[in-house]
C-alpha positions in Angstrom: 24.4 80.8 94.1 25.6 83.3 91.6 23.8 85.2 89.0 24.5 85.7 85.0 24.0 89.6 85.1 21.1 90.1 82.5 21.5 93.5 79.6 19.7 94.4 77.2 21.6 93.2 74.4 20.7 89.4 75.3 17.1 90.5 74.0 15.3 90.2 70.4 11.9 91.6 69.5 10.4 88.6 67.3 7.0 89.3 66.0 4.8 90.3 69.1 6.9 88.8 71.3 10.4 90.2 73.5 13.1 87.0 73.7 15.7 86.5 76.0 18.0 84.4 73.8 20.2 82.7 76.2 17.4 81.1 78.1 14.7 81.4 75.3 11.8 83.1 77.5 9.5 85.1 76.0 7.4 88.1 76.9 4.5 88.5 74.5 1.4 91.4 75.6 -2.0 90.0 74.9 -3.3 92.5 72.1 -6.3 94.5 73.6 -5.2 94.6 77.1 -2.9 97.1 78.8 -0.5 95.6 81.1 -1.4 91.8 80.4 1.4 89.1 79.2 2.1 85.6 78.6 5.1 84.4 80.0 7.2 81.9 78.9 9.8 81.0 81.5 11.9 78.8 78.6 15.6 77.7 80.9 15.7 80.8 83.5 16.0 78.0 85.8 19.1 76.2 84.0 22.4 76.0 85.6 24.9 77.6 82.7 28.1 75.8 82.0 29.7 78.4 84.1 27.7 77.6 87.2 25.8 80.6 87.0 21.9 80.9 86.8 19.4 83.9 85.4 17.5 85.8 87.9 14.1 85.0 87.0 13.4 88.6 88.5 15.9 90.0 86.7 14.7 89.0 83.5 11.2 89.9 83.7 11.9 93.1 84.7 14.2 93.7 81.7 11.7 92.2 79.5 8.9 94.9 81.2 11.5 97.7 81.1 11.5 96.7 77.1 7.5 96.4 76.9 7.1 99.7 78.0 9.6 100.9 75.3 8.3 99.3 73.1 4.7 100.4 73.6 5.5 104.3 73.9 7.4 103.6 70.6 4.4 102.5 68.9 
């Protein structure tokens, strides 16, 4: 199985909540809580048209690596 490499550039902030367009997940803190999230997995899981997949892994810890920018930027 081979894996669509995941950058930072495949993200949007969109109101409270960090996207990953291609698959539509999104990453959105629960306000008066430190580290909690809801995650919405959208189509990690969908095969792309070039056979490839997204790394569920891969894309949360993007998504966290952008939470925690996001938060010390605030």
């Amino acid at each position: 199985m081979r894996y669509a490499k995941v950058t930072r550039n495949q993200f949007e902030f969109k109101d409270d909540a960090i996207v990953h367009k291609p698959t539509r997940a999104e990453f959105t803190p629960v306000v008066g809580t430190k580290d909690s999230v809801i995650i919405w997995t959208g189509d990690i899981g969908s095969t792309l048209p070039t056979g490839e997949l997204y790394c569920y892994a891969e894309v949360l810890a993007m998504m966290k690596t952008l939470r925690l920018e996001w938060r010390c930027a605030a």
